[in-house]
PATOR-457915 format. One record per residue (C-alpha): chain; x, y, z; residue in one letter. Coordinates in steps of 0.5 Angstrom, whole numbers. Each point is the difference from the previous one (the first is absolute). Last residue first. Example, Ala and Ser with C-alpha at 12.3 -4.5 7.8 and 13.67 -1.06 7.14 Angstrom:
// residues 2
+---+-------+-------+-------+---+
| c |     X |     Y |     Z | r |
+---+-------+-------+-------+---+
| A |    27 |    -2 |    14 | s |
| A |    -2 |    -7 |     2 | a |
+---+-------+-------+-------+---+
END
This chain:
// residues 452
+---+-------+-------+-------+---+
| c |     X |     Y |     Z | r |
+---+-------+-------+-------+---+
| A |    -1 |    39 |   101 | x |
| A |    -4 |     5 |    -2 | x |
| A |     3 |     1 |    -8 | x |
| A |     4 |    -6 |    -1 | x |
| A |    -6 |    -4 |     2 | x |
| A |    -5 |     4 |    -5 | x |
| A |     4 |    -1 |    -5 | x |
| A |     2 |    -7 |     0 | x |
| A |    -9 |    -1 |     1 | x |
| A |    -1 |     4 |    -7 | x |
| A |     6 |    -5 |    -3 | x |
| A |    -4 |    -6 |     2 | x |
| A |    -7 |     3 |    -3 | x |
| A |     3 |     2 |    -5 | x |
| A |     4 |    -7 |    -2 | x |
| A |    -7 |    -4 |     2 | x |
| A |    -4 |     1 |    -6 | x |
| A |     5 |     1 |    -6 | x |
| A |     5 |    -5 |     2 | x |
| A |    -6 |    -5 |     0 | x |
| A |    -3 |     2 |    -7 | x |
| A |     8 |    -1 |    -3 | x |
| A |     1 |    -6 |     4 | x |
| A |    -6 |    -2 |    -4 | x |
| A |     2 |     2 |    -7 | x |
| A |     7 |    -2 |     0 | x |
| A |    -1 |    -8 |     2 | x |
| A |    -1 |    -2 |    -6 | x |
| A |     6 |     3 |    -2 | x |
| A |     4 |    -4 |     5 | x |
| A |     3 |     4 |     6 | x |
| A |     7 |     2 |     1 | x |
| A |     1 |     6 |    -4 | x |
| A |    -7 |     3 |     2 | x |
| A |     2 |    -1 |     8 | x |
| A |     4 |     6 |    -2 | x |
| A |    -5 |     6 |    -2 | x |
| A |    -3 |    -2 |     7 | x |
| A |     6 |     0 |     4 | x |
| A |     1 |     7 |    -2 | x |
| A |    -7 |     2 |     3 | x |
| A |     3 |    -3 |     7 | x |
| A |     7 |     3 |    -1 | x |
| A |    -3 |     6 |    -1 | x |
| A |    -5 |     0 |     6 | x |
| A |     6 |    -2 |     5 | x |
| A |     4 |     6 |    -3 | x |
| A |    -6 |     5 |     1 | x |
| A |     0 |    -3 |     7 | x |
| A |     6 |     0 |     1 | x |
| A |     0 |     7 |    -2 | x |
| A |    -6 |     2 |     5 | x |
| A |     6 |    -3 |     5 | x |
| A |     4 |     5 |    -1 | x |
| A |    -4 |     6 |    -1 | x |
| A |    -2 |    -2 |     8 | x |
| A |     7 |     0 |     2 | x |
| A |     4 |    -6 |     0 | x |
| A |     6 |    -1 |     6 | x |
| A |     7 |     2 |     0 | x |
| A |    -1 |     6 |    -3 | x |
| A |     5 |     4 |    -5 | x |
| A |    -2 |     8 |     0 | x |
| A |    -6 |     2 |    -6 | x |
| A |    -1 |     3 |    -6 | x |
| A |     4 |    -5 |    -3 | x |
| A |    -4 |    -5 |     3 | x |
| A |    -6 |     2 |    -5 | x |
| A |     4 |     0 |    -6 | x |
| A |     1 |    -7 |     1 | x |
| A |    -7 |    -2 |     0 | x |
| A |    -2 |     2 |    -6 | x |
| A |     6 |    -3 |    -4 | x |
| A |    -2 |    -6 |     3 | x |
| A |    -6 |     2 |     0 | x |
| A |     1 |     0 |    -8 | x |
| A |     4 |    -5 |     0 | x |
| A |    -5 |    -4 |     1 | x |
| A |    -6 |     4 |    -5 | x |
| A |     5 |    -3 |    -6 | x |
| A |    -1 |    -7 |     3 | x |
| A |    -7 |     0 |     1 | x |
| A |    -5 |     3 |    -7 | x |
| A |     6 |     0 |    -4 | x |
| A |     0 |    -8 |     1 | x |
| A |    -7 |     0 |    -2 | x |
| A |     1 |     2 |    -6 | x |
| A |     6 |    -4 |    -2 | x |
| A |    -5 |    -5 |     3 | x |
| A |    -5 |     0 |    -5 | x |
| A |    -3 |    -7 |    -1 | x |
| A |    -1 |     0 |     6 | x |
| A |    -7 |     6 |    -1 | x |
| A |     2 |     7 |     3 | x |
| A |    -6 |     1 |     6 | x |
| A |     5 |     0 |     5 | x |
| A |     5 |     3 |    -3 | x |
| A |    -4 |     6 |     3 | x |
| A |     2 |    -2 |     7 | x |
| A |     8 |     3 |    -1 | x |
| A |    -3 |     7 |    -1 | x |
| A |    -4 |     0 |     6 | x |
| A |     5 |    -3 |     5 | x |
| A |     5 |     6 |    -3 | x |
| A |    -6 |     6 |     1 | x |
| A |     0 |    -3 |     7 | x |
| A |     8 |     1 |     1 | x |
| A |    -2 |     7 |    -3 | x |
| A |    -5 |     3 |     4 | x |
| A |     3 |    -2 |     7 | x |
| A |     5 |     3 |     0 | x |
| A |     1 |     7 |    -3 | x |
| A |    -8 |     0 |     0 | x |
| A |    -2 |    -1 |     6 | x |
| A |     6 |     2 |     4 | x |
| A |    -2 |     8 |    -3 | x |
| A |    -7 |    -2 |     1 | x |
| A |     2 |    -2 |     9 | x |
| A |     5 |     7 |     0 | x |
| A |     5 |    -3 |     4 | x |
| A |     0 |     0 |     8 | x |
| A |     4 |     5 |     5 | x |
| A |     1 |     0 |     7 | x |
| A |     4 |     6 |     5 | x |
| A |     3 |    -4 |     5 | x |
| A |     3 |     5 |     6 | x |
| A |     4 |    -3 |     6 | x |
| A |     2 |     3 |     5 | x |
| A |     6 |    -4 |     4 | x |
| A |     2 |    -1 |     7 | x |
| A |     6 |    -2 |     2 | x |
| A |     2 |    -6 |     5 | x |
| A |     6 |     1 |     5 | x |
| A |     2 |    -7 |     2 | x |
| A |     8 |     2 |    -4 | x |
| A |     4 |    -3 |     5 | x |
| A |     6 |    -3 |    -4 | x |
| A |    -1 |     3 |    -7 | x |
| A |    -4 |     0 |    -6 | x |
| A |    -5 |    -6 |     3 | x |
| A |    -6 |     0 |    -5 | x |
| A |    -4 |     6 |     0 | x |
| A |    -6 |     1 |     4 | x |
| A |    -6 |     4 |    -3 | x |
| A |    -6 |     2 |     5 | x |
| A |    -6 |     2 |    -6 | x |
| A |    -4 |     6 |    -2 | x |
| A |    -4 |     0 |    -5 | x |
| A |    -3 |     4 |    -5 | x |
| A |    -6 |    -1 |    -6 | x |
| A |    -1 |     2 |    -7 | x |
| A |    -5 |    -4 |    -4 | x |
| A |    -1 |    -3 |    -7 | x |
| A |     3 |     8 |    -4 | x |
| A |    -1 |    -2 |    -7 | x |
| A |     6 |    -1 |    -6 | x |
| A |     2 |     0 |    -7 | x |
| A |     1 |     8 |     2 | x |
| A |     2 |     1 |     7 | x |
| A |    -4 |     6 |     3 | x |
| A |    -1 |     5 |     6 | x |
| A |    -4 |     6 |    -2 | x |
| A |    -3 |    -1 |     8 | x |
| A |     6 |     0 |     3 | x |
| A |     1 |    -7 |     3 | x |
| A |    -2 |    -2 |     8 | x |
| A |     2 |    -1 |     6 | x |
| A |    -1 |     5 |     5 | x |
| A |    -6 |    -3 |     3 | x |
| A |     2 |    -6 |     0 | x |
| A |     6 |     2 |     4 | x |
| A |     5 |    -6 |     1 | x |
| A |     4 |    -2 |     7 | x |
| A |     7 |     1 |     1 | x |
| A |     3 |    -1 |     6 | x |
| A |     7 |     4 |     2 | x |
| A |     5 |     0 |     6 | x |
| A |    -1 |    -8 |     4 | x |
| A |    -2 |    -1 |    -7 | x |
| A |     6 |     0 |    -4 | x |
| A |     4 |     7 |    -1 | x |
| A |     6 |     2 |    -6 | x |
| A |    -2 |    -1 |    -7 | x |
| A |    -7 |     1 |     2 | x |
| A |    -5 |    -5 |    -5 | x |
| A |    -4 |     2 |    -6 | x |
| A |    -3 |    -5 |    -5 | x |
| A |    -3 |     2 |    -6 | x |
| A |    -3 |    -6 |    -3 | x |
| A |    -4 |    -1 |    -7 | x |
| A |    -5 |    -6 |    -1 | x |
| A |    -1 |    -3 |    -6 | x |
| A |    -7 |    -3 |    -2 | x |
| A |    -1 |    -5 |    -5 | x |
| A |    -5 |    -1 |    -6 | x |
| A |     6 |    -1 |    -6 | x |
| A |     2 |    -3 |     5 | x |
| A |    -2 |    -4 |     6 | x |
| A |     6 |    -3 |     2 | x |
| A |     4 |     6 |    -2 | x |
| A |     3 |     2 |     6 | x |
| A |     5 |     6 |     1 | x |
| A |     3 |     2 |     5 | x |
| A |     2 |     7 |     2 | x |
| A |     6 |     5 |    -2 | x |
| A |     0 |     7 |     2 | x |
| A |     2 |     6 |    -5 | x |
| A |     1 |     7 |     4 | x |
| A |    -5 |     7 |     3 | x |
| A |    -1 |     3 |     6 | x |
| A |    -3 |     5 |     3 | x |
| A |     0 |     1 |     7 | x |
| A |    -4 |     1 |     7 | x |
| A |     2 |    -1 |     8 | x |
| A |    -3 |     2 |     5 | x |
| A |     0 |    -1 |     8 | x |
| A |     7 |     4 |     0 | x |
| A |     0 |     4 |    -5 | x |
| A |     2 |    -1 |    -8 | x |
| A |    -5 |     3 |    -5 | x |
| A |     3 |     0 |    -8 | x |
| A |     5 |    -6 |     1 | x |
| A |     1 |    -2 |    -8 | x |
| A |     1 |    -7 |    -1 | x |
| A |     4 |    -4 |    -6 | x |
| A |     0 |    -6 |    -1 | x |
| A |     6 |    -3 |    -4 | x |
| A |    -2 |    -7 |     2 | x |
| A |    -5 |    -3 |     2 | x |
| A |    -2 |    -7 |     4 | x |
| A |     1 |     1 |     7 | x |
| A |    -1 |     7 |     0 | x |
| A |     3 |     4 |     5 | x |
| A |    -2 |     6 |     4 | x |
| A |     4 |     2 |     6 | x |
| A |    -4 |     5 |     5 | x |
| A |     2 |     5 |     6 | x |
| A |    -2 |    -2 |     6 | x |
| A |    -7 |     1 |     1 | x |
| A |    -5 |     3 |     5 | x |
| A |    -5 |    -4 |     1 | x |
| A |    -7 |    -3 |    -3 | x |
| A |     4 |     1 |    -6 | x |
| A |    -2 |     3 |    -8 | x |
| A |     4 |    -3 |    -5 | x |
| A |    -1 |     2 |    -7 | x |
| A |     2 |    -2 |    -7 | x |
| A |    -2 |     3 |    -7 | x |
| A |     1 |    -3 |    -6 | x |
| A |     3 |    -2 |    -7 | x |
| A |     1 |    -7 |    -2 | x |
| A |     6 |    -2 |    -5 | x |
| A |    -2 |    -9 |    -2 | x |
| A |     3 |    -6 |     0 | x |
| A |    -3 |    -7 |    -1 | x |
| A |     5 |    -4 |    -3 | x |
| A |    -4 |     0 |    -7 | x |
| A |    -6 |     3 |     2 | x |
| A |     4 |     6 |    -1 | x |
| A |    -4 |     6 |     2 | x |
| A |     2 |     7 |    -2 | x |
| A |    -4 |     4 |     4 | x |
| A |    -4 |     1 |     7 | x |
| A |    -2 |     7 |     1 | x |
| A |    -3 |     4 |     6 | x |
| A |     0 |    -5 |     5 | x |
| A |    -2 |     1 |     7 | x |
| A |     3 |    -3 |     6 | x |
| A |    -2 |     2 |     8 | x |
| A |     4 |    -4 |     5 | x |
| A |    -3 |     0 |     7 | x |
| A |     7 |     0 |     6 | x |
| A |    -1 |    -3 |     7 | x |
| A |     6 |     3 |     3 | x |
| A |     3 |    -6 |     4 | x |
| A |     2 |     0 |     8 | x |
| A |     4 |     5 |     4 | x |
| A |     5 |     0 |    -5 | x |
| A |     6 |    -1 |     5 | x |
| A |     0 |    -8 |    -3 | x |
| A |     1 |     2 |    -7 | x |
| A |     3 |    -7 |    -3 | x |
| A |     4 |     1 |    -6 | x |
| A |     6 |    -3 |     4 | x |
| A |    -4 |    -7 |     1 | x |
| A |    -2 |    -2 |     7 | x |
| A |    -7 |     1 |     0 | x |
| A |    -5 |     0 |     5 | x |
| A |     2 |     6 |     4 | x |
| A |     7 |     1 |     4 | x |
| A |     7 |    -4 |    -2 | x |
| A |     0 |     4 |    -7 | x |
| A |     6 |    -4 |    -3 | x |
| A |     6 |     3 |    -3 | x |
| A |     3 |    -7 |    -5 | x |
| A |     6 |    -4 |     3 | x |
| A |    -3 |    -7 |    -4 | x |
| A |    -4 |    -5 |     5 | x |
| A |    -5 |     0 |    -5 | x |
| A |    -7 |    -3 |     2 | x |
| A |     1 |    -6 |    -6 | x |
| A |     7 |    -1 |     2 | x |
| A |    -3 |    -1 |     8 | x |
| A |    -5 |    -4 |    -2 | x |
| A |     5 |    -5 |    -3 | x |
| A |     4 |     0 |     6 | x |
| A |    -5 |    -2 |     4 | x |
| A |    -3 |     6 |     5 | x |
| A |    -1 |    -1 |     7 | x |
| A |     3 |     8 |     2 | x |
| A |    -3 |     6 |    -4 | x |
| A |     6 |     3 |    -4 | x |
| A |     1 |     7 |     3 | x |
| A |     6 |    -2 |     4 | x |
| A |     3 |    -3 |    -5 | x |
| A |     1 |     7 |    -3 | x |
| A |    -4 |     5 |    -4 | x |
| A |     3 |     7 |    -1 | x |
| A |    -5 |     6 |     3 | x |
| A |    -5 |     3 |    -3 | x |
| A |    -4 |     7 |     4 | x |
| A |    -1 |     4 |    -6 | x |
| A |     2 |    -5 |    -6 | x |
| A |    -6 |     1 |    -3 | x |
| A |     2 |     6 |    -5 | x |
| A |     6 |    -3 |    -1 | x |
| A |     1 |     1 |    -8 | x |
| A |    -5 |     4 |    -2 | x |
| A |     0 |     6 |    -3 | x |
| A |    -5 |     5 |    -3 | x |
| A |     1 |     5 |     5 | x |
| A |     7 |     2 |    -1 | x |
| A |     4 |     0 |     7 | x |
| A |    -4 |     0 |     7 | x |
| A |    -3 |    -6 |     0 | x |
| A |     6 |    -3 |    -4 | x |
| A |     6 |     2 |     5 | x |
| A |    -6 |    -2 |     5 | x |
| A |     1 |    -6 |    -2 | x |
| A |     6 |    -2 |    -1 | x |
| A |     2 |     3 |     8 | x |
| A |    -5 |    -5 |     2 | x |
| A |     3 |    -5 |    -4 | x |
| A |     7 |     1 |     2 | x |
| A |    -2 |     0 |     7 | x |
| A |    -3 |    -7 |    -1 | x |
| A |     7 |    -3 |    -3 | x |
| A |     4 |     4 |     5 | x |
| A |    -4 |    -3 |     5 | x |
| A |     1 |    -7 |    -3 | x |
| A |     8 |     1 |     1 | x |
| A |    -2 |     3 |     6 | x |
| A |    -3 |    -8 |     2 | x |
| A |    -7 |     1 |     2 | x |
| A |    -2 |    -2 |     6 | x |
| A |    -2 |    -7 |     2 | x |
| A |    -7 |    -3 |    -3 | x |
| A |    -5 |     0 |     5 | x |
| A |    -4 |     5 |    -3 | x |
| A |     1 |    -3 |    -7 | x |
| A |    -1 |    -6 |     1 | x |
| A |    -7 |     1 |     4 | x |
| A |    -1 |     6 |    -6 | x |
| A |     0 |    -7 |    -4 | x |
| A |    -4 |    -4 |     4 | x |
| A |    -5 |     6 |     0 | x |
| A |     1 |     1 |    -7 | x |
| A |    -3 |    -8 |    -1 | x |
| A |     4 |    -3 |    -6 | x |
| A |    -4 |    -1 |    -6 | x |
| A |     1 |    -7 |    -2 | x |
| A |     6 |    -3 |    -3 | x |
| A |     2 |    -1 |    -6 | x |
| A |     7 |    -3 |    -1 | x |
| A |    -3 |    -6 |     5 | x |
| A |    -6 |    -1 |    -6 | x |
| A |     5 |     0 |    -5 | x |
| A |     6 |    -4 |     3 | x |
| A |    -6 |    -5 |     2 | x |
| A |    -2 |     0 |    -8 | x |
| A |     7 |    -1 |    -3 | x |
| A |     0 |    -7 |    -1 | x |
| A |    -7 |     1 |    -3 | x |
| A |     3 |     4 |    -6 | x |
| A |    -1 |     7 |     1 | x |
| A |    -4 |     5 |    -5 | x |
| A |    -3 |     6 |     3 | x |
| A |     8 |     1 |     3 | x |
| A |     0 |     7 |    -2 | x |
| A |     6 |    -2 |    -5 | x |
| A |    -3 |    -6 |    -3 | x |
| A |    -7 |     4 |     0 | x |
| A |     4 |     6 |    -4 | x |
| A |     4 |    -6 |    -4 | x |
| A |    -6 |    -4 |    -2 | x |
| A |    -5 |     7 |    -2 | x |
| A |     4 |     2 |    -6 | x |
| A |     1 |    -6 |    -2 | x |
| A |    -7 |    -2 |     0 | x |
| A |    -2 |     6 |    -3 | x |
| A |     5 |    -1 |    -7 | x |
| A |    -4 |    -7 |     0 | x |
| A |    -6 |     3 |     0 | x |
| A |     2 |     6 |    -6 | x |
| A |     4 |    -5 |    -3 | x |
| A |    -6 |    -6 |     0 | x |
| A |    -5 |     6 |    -4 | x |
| A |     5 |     3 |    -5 | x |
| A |     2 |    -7 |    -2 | x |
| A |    -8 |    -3 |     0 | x |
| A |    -1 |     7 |    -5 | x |
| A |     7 |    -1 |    -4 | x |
| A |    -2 |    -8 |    -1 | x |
| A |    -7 |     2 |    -2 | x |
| A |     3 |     6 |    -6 | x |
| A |     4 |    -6 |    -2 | x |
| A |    -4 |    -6 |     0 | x |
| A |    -6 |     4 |    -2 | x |
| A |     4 |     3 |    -7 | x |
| A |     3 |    -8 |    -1 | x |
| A |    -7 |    -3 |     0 | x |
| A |    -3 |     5 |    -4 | x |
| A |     4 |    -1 |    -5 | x |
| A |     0 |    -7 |     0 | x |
| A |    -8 |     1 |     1 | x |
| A |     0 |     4 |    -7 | x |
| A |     4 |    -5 |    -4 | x |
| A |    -4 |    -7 |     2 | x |
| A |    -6 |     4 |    -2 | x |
| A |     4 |     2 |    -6 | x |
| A |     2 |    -8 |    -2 | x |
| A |    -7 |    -1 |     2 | x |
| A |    -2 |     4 |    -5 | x |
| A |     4 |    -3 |    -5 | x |
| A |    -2 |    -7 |     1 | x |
| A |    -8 |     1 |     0 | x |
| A |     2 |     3 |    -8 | x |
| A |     4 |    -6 |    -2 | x |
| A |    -4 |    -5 |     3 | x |
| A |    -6 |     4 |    -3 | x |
| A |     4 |    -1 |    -8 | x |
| A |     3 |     6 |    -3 | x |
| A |    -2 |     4 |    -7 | x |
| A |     4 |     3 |    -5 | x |
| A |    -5 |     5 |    -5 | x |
| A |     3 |     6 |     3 | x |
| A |    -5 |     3 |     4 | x |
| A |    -1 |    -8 |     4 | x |
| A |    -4 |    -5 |    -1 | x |
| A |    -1 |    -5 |     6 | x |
| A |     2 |    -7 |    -3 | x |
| A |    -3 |    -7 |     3 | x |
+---+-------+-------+-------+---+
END
């Protein structure tokens, strides 16, 4: 049997059927080879970005002793003791013998320290608190302790404050008690948000109003660089600047392209713990101007917090807490943005791919350009996507919508080469079986990619 052709040659149907099957087999090569490459980058970036977090995180957990092996754990638990009463160590300290010269000299040089730097320029602070200090010594270590409690404690010759409830040098004992300090934050501007790392300029006003009178303050940003604050009202019981610098927050992308990130500015006094100075937040002075805007994003709330922060051991006696406030401004995406840059077009893919359906077997060259082309499409589609955003350790909300895009692709691809494998009797039934119960299959694919 002959198929005529415009030249007056014609090619039999085996010869016909063999050459499409022979494109058939070139598009799904191709495609094959466009997917293993751009899937290979996206798995890579995805196993980088966890496995460059676990060794940033071993020898930080390694180093604090978060990791310790089960030899170790005796070790551990007597190297960290529990809270040493202050009564038992003023009782140490009382009875202690006195004081060496050497370690009067020591507290001597300290006091004189610090009234050079009280009376010196206002914005230093080196020995602010060590007013009243003195050297520690033997005396000083309360008795009954193992050696291992003993090293945890730190035995090192460090100035110690021997009366109040800390002993470390940043202690302010002669404080009278801590100031209760409100903090108001208001943010006029927020710019150049980088979802990449989640760094970010503010400008704002800061304030601090006290229940007493205040020394003078010290504020830092624990996650800021280049801030930059203007005192404009400076009293006793007041404190008011203006500020503006690039800060740094986490970024979680779990629920993306429907997430919420939270911005922080945290502030905490460089010099003074908690025995001086208690943050607590102002709600009613913690707010956005009323032009404030981010474009390609809306406000999700403003809040304030204000927590008790004990950082890790940085020298021997170091008991003092510090007490941080905390600002967290919360941003969402434009719900129709997110739509139509995600989810729109990994459905417009599904149901380009679905249409082959309906193309009889014996075109499969048909059928094929209907799946393995729309493959490396997502492929293509959803590498573009993570390129906008950091290397995760885990699947985002947009990952696995397009797995779900792949899953269906495979599944419709499947169809066209069951074709190649059957026998011809066979064509039209499986032909009517695929076209009843793949959609259905497909649309079941999608919906659990999307809410699970």
């Amino acid at each position: 049997m002959y198929v005529p052709s415009l030249f007056g040659y014609g090619r039999t149907v085996a010869d016909h059927r063999n050459r499409r099957l022979r494109t058939a087999h070139l598009w799904q090569i191709v495609s094959a080879l466009v997917v293993v490459c751009l899937g290979s980058l996206i798995i890579s970036s995805k196993l980088g970005a966890k496995a460059q977090a676990a060794a940033l995180g071993a020898p930080l957990a390694a180093k604090s002793g978060l990791i310790p092996s089960a030899s170790a754990a005796p070790a551990l638990a007597a190297a960290n003791p529990p809270p040493i009463p202050t009564a038992s160590i003023a009782a140490a300290g009382s009875a202690a013998p006195p004081v060496s010269a050497a370690s009067t000299s020591g507290a001597s040089a300290a006091t004189a320290a610090t009234s050079e730097a009280a009376s010196g320029d206002k914005d230093e602070v080196v020995n602010l608190t060590l007013g009243g200090a003195v050297i520690q010594d033997e005396s000083d270590i309360p008795p009954g302790l193992s050696p291992e409690q003993i090293d945890s404690l730190g035995n090192g010759k460090v100035p110690i404050h021997r009366e109040g409830k800390y002993r470390s040098p940043l202690a302010n004992p002669t404080s009278g008690g801590p100031a209760m300090v409100k903090v108001g934050l208001v943010v006029s501007e927020i710019r150049d948000y980088q979802i990449t790392d989640g760094s970010f300029s503010a400008d704002f006003f800061l304030s601090f109003t006290a229940d007493k009178l205040l020394p003078k303050l010290h504020p830092v940003f624990t996650n800021g660089h280049e801030v930059n604050c203007t005192s404009i009202v400076d009293v006793e019981t007041f404190r008011f600047y203006r500020c503006t610098g690039a800060f740094t927050s986490g970024v979680d992308l779990r629920n993306y392209p429907f997430d919420t990130q939270f911005l922080d500015i945290n502030v905490e006094d460089a010099v003074y713990g908690v025995d001086t100075v208690i943050f607590a937040p102002d709600p009613r002075r913690t707010s956005l101007d009323a032009t404030f805007r981010l474009s390609g994003y809306g406000v999700a709330s403003v809040g304030a917090t204000a927590i008790k922060h004990q950082y890790p051991s940085r020298f021997d006696r170091d008991d003092l807490y510090v007490s941080r406030y905390k600002f967290t401004l919360g941003l969402d995406r434009f719900a129709q943005s997110a739509a139509f840059s995600v989810y729109v077009p990994a459905f417009i893919i599904v149901l380009i791919s679905l249409i082959g359906l309906w193309v009889p077997p014996d075109e499969l060259e048909v059928r094929s350009a209907a799946g393995a082309p729309m493959l490396a499409a997502a492929v293509l589609f959803h590498y573009s996507l993570i390129q906008s955003l950091p290397a995760t350790g885990y699947l985002t909300h947009a990952d696995k919508l397009m797995l779900g895009v792949y899953v269906s692709l495979l599944i419709n691809m499947a169809t066209t080469w069951v074709f190649l494998i059957v026998d011809e009797e066979r064509l039209t039934f499986w032909f009517k079986v695929f076209r009843a119960w793949t959609p259905p299959l497909t649309a079941a694919v999608m919906a659990a990619s999307v809410f699970v």
